[in-house]
SERO-4910 file (N, C-alpha, C, O; in steps of 0.05 Angstrom, whole numbers):
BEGIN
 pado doro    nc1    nc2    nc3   cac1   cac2   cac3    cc1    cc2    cc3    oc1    oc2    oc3
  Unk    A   -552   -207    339   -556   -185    321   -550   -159    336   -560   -156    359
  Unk    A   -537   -139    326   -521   -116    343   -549    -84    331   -558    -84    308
  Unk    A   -553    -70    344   -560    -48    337   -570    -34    314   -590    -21    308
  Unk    A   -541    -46    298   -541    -33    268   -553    -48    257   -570    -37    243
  Unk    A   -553    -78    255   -575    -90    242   -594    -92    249   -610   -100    232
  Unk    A   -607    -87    275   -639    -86    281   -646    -68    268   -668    -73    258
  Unk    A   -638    -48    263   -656    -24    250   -657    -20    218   -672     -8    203
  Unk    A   -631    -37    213   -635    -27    174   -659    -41    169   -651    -49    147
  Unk    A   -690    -56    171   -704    -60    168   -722    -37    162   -738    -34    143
  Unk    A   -717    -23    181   -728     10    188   -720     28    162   -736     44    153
  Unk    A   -696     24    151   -687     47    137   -696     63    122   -696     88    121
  Unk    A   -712     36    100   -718     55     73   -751     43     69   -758     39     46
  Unk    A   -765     39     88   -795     30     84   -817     48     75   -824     68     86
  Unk    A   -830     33     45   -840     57     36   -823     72     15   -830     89     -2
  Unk    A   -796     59     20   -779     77     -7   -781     57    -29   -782     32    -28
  Unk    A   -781     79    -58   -775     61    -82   -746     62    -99   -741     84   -110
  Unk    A   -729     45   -101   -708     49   -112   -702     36   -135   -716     17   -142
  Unk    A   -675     43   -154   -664     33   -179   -644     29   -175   -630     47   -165
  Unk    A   -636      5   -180   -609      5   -176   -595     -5   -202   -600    -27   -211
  Unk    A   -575     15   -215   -570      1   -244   -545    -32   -238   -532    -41   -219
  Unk    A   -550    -39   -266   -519    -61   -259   -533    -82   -231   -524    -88   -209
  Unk    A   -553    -88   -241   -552   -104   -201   -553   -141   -205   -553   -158   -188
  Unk    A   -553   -143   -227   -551   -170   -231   -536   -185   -226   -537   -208   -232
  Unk    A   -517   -174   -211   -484   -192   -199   -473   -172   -181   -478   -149   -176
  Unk    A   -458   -188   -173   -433   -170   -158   -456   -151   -128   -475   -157   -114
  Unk    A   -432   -119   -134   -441   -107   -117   -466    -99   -120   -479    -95   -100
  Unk    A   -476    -94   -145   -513    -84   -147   -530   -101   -146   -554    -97   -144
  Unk    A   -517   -128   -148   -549   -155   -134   -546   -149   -103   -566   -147    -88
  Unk    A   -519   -145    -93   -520   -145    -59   -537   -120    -48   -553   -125    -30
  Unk    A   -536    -90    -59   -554    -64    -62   -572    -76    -65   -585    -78    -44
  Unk    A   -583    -88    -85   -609    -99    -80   -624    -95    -58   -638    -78    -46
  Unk    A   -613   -132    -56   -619   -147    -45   -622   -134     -9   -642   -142      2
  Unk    A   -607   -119      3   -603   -103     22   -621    -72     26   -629    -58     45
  Unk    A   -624    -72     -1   -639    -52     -7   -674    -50      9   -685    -35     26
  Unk    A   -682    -77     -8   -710    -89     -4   -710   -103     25   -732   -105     37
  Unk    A   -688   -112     35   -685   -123     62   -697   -105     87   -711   -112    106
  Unk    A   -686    -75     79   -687    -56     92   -714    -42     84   -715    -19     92
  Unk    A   -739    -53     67   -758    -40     68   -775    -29     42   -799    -26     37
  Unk    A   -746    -26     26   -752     -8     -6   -767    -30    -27   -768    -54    -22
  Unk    A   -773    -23    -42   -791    -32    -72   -764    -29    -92   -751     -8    -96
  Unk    A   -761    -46   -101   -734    -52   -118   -729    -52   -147   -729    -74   -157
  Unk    A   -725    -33   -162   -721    -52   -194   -690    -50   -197   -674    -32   -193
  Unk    A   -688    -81   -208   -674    -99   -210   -660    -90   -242   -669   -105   -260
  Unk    A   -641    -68   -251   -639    -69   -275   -616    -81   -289   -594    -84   -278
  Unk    A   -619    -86   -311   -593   -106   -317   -586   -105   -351   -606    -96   -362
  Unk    A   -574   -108   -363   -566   -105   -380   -576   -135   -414   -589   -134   -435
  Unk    A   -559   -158   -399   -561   -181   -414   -555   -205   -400   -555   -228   -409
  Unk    A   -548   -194   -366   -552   -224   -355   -583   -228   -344   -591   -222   -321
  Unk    A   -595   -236   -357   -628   -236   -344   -638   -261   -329   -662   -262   -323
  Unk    A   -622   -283   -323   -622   -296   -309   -618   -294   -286   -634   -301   -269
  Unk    A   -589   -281   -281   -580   -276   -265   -594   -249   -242   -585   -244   -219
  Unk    A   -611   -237   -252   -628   -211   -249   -652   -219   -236   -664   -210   -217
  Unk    A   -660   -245   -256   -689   -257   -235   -685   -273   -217   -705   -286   -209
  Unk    A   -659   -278   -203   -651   -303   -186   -650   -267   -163   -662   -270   -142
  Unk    A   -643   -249   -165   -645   -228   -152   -670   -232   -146   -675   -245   -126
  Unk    A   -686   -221   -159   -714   -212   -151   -720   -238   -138   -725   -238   -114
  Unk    A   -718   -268   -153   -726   -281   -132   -726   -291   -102   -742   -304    -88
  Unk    A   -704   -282    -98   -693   -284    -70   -708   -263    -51   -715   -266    -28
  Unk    A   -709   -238    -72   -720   -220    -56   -743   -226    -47   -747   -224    -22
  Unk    A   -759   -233    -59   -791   -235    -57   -795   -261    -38   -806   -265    -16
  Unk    A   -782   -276    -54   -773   -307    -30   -768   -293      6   -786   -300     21
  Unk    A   -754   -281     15   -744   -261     34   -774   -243     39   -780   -239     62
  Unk    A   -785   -238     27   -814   -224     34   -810   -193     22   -820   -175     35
  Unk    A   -800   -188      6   -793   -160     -1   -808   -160    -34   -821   -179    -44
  Unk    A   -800   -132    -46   -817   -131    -75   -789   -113    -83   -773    -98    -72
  Unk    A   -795   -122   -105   -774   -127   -135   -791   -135   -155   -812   -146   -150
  Unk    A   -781   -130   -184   -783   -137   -202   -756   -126   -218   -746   -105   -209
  Unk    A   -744   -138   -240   -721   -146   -254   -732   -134   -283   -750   -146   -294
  Unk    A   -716   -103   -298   -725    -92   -321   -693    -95   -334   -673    -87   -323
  Unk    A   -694   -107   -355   -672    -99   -377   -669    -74   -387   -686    -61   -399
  Unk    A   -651    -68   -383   -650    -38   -408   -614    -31   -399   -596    -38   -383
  Unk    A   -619    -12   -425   -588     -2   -436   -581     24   -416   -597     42   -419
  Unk    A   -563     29   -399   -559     45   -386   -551     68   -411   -558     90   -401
  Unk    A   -541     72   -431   -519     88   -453   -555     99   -474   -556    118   -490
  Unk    A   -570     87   -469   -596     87   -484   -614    114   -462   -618    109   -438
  Unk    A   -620    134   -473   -638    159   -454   -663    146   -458   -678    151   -439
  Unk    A   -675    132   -477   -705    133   -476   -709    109   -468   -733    105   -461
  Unk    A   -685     80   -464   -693     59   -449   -696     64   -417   -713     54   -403
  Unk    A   -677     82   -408   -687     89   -382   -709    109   -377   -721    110   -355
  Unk    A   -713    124   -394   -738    138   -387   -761    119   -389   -778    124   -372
  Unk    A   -766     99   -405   -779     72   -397   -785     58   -378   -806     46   -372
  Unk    A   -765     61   -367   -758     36   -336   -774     52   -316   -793     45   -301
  Unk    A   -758     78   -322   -768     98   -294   -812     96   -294   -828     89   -276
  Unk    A   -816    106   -320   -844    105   -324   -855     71   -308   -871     70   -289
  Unk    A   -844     52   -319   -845     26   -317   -847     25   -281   -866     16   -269
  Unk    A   -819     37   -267   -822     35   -239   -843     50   -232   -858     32   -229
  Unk    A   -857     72   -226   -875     87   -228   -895     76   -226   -906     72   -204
  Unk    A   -905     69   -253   -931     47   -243   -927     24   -238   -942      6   -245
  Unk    A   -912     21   -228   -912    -11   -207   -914     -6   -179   -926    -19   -162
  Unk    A   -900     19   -175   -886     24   -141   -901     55   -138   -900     64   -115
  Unk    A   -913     71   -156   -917     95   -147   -897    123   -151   -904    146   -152
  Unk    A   -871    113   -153   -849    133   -140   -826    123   -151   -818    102   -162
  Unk    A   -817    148   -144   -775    133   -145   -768    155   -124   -777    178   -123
  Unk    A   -754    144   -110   -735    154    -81   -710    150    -83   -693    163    -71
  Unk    A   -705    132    -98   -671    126    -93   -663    124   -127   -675    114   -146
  Unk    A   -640    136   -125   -616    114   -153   -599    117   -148   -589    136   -137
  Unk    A   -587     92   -157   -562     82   -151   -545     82   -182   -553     70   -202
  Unk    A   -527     93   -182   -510     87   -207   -488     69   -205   -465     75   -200
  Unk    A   -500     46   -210   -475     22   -211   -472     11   -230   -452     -4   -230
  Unk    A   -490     11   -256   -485      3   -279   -456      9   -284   -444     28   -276
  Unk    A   -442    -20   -309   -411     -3   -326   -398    -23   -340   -399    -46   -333
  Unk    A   -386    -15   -361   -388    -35   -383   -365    -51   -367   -350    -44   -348
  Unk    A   -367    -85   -386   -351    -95   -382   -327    -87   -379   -319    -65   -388
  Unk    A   -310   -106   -362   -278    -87   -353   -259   -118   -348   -267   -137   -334
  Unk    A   -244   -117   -356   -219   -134   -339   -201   -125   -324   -186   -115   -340
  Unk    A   -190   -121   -298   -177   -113   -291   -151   -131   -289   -144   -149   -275
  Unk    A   -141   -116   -312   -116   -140   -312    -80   -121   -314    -67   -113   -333
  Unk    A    -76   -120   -292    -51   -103   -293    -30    -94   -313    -19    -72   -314
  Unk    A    -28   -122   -331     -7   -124   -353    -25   -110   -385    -13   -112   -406
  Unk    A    -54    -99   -385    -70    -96   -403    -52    -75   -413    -31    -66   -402
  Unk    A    -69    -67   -445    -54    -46   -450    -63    -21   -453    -52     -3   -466
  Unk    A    -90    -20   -437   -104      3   -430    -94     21   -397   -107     38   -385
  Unk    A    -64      8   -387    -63     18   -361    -27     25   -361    -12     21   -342
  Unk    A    -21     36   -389     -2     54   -401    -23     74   -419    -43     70   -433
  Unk    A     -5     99   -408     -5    122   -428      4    122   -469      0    134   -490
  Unk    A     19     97   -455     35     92   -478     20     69   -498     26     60   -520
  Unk    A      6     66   -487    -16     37   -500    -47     39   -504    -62     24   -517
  Unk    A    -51     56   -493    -81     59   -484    -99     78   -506    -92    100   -516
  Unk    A   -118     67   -509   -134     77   -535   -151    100   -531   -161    101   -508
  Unk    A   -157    114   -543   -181    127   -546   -199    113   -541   -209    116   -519
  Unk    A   -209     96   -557   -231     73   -555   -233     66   -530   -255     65   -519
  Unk    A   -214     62   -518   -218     48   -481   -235     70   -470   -260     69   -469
  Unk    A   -222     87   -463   -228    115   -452   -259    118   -465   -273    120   -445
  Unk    A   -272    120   -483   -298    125   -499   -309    102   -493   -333    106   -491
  Unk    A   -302     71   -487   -323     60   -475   -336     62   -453   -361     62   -450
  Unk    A   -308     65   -427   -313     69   -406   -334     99   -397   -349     99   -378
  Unk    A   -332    119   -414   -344    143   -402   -359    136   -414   -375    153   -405
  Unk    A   -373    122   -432   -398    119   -450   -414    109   -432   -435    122   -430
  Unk    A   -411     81   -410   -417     73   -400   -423     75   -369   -444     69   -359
  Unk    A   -403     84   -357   -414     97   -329   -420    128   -326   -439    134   -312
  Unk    A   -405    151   -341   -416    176   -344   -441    175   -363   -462    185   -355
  Unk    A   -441    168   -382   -472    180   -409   -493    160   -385   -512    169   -371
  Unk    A   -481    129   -386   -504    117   -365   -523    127   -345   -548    125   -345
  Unk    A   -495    145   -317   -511    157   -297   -525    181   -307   -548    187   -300
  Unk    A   -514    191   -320   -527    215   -335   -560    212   -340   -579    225   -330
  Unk    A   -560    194   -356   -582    183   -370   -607    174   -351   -631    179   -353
  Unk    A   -592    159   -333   -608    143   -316   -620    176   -288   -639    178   -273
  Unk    A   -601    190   -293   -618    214   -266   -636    227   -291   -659    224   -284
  Unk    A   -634    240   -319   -641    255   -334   -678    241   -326   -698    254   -320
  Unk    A   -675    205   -328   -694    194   -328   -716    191   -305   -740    188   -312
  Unk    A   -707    194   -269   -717    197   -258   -718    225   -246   -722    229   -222
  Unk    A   -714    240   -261   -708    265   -248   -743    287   -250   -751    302   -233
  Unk    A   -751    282   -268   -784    292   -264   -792    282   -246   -800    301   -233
  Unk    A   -799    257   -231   -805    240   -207   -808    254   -190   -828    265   -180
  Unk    A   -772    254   -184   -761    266   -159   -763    303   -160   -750    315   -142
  Unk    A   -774    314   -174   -770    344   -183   -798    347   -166   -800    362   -146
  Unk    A   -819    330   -177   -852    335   -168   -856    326   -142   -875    333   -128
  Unk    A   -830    302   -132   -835    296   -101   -823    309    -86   -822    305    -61
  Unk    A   -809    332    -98   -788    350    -81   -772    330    -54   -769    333    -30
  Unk    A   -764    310    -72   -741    299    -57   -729    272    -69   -747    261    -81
  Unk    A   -703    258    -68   -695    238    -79   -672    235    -72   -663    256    -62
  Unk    A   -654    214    -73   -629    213    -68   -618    191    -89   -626    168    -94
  Unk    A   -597    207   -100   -582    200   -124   -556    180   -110   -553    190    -88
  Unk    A   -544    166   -113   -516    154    -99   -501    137   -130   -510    119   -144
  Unk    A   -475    154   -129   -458    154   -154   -440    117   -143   -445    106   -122
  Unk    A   -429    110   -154   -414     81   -147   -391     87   -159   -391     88   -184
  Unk    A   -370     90   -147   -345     96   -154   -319     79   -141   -323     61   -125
  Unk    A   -292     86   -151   -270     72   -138   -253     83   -119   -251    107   -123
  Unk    A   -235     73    -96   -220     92    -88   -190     97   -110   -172    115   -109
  Unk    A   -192     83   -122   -165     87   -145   -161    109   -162   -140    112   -174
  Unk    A   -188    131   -164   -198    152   -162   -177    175   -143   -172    197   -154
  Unk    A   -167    171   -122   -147    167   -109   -121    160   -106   -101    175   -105
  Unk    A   -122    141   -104    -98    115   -105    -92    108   -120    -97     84   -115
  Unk    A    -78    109   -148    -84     98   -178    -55     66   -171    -36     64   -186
  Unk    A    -58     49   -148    -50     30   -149    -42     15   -180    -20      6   -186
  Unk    A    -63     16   -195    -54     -1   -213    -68     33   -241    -89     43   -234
  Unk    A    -62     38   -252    -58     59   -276    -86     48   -300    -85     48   -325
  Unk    A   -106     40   -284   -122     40   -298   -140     61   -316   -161     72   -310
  Unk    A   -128     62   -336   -127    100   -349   -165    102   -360   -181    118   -351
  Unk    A   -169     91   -372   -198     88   -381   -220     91   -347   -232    109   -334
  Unk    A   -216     64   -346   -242     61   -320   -235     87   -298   -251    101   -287
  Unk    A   -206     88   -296   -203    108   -273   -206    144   -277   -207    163   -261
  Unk    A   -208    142   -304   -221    166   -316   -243    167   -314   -247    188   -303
  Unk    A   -264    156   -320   -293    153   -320   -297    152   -297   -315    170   -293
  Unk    A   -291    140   -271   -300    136   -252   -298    163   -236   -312    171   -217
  Unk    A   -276    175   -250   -265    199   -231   -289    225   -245   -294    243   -229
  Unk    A   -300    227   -267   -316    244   -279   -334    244   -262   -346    266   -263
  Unk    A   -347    222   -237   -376    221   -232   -363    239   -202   -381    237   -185
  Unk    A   -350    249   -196   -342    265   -179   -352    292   -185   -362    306   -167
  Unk    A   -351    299   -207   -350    330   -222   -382    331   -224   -396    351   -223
  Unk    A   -393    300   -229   -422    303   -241   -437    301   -218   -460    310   -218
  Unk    A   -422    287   -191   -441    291   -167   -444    317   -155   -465    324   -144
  Unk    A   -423    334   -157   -418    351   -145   -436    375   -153   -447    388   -135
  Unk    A   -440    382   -183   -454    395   -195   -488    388   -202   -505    404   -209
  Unk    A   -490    357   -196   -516    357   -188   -529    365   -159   -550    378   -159
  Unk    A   -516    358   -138   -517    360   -118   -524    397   -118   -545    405   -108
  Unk    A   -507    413   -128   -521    446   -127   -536    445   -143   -550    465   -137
  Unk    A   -545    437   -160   -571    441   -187   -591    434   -162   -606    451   -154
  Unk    A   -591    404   -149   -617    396   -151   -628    395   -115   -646    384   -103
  Unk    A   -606    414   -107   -610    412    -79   -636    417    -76   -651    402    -64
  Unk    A   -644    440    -88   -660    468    -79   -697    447    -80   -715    449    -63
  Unk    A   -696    429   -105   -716    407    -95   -711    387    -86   -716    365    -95
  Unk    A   -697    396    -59   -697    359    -40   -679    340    -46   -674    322    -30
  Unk    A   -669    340    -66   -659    323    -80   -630    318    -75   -617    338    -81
  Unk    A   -615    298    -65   -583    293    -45   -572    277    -68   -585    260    -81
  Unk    A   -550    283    -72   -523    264    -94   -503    264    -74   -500    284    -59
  Unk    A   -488    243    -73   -469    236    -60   -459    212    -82   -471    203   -101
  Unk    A   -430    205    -70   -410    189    -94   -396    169    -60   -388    177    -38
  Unk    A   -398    149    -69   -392    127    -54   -365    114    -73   -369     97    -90
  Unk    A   -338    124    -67   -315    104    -77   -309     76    -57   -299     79    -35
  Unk    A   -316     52    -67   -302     35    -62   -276     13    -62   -271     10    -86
  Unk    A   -263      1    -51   -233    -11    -51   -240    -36    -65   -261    -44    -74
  Unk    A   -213    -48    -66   -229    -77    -74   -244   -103    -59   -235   -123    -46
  Unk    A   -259    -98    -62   -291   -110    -49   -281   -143    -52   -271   -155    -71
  Unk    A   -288   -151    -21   -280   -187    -14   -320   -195    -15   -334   -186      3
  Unk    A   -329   -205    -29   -311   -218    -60   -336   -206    -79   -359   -206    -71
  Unk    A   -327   -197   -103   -348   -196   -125   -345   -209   -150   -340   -233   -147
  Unk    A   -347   -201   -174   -336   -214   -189   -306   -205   -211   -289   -217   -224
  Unk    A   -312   -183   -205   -280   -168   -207   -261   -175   -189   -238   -169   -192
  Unk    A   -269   -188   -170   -249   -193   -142   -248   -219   -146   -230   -226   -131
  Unk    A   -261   -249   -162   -256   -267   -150   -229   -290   -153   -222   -311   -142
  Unk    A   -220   -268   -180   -189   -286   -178   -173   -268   -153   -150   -274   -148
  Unk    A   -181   -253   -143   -158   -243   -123   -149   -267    -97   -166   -281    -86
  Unk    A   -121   -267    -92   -120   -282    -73   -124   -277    -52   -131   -254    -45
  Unk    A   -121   -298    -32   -121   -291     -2    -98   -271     14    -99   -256     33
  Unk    A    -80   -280     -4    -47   -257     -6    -57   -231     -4    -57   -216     15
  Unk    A    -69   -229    -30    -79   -193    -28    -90   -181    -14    -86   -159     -4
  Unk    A   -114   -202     -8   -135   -190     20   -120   -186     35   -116   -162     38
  Unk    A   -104   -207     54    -82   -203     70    -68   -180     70    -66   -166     90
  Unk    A    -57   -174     45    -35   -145     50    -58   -123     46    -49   -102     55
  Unk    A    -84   -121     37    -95   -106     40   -110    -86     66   -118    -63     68
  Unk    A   -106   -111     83   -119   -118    109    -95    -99    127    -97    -80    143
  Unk    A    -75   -111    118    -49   -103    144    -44    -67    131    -31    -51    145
  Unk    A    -51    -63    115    -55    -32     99    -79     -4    107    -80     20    107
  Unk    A    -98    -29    113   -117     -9    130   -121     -6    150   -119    -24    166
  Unk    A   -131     23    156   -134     24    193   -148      3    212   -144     -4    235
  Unk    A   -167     -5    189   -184    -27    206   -178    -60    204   -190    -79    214
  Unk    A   -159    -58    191   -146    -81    197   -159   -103    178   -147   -124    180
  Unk    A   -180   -105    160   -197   -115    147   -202   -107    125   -200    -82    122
  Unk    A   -212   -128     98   -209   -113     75   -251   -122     79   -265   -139     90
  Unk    A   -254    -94     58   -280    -85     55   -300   -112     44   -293   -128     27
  Unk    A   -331   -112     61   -350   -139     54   -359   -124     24   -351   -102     18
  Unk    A   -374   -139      9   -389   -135    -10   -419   -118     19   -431    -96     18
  Unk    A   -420   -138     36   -444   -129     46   -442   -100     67   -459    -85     77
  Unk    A   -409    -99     69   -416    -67     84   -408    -50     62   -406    -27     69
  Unk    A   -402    -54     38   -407    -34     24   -434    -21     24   -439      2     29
  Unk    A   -460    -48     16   -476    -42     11   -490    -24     27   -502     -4     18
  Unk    A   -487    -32     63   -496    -19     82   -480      7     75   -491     24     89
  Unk    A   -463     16     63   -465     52     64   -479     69     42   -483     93     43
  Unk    A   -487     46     19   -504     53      3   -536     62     19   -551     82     15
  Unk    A   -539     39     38   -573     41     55   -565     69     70   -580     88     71
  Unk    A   -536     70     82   -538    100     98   -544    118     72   -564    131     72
  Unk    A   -526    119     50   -534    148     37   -555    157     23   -558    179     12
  Unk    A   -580    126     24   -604    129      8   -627    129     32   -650    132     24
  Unk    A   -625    127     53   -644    137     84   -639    160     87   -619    171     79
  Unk    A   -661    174    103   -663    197    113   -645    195    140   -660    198    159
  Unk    A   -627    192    145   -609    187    170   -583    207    152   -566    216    167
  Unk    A   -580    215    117   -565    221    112   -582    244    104   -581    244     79
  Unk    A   -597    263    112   -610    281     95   -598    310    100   -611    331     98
  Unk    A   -564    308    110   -554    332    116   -533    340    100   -520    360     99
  Unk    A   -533    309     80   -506    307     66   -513    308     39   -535    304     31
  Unk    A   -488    315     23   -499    315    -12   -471    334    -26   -462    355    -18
  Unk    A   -468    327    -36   -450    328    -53   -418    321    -54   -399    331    -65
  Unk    A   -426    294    -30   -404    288    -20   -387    259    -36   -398    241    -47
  Unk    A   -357    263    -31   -348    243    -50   -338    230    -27   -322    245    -16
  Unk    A   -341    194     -8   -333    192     14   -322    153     -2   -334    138    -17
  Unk    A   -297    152     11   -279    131      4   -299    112     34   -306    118     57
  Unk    A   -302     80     11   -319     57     37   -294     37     30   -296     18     14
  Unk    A   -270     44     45   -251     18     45   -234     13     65   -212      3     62
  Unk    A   -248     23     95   -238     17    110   -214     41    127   -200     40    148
  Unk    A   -218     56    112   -192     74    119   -163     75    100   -144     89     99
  Unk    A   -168     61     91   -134     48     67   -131     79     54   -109     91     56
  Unk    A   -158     91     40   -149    120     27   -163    142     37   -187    144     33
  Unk    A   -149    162     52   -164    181     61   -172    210     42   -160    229     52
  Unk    A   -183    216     25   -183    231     10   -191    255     23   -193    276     10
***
């Protein structure tokens, strides 16, 4: 075990966090990493609720605390729920994470990734779902964190935001809005303690958006970045633990690409 993992135990002990979307993919790994490192966890999820308590259980299994709340990220008064809900279970909220976002295919040949094809409707699901969502979900912990004069917000974004590799016109619109929204929370809510930062990530080996990708891609992805390697699910997560610890309490309103080097923005 090297340095960096002896201490993320240390990170966030005593912290309480939310992490939307965590029932799969990259927000069960936040979790799960989350509570590893110390924090009180809710587990929020939409409609896979199986999949949400196999989270929590692991966690708790592992020696950590979690509990697993359903609710509608696009809904203001189901998350003002949750938040109340975390509150009296844990005391607090310290962290959110915005990773909730509606279903997506990423499928190159779609016809949401022409100008020439692409709906209104696409575009209005997508911002419905990761902009009204995060929106909703800080609107919700934001009294918390106002009376604890401190909190740290962390946006979940793409580097394609960037790189528009594949012309994903919907998701890569929405994703790119939480730039404008971190940025402007980050001056609103400095002045009480309160840090936003936007975490874009590449395509993540392996989630569930990633798991038809081949070994081909990783490959050319790999020989594309400085580091020679395409990005874990689990060191993404580890830059989520840096921007929600006090090890980051100098930073905020920053938009920082976790893919290795591939896009330097």
């Amino acid at each position: 075990m090297n340095n960096t993992q002896a201490t993320i135990p240390e990170l966030l002990t005593n912290k309480v966090a939310i992490v939307t979307g965590a029932s799969r993919g990259l927000g069960a790994q936040v979790a799960q990493q989350m509570a590893a490192a110390g924090a009180s966890v809710c587990v929020n999820y939409l409609n896979s609720e199986e999949a949400a308590k196999k989270v929590v259980s692991d966690i708790i299994t592992a020696g950590g605390r979690a509990f697993a709340y359903q609710g509608d990220v696009t809904d203001l008064a189901q998350m003002q729920t949750m938040a109340a809900e975390v509150i009296k279970r844990f005391g607090g909220i310290d962290i959110l994470v915005n990773n909730a976002l509606p279903s997506y295919q990423f499928n190159p040949n779609a016809d949401y990734t022409s100008i020439e094809t692409v709906k209104w409707a696409h575009f209005s699901q997508q911002i419905d779902g990761i902009v009204q969502g995060a929106v909703n979900s800080v609107q919700a912990v934001l009294p918390q964190m106002k009376a604890q004069q401190t909190g740290k917000i962390i946006n979940i974004s793409t580097n394609l935001i960037y790189n528009p590799v594949v012309t994903y016109y919907d998701y890569t619109t929405a994703k790119s809005a939480l730039i404008g929204l971190t940025r402007n929370l980050a001056s609103e809510l400095g002045q009480y303690g309160i840090r936003v930062n936007l975490l874009a990530g590449g395509l993540l080996k392996t989630t569930d958006a990633s798991r038809l990708t081949t070994e081909e891609v990783f490959d050319y992805i790999a020989t594309t970045t400085p580091l020679r390697q395409a990005t874990s699910v689990s060191d993404f997560a580890n830059s989520v633990l840096l921007m929600a610890s006090d090890l980051s309490s100098a930073i905020t309103g920053q938009s920082i690409a976790v893919d290795g080097g591939l896009t330097m923005p």
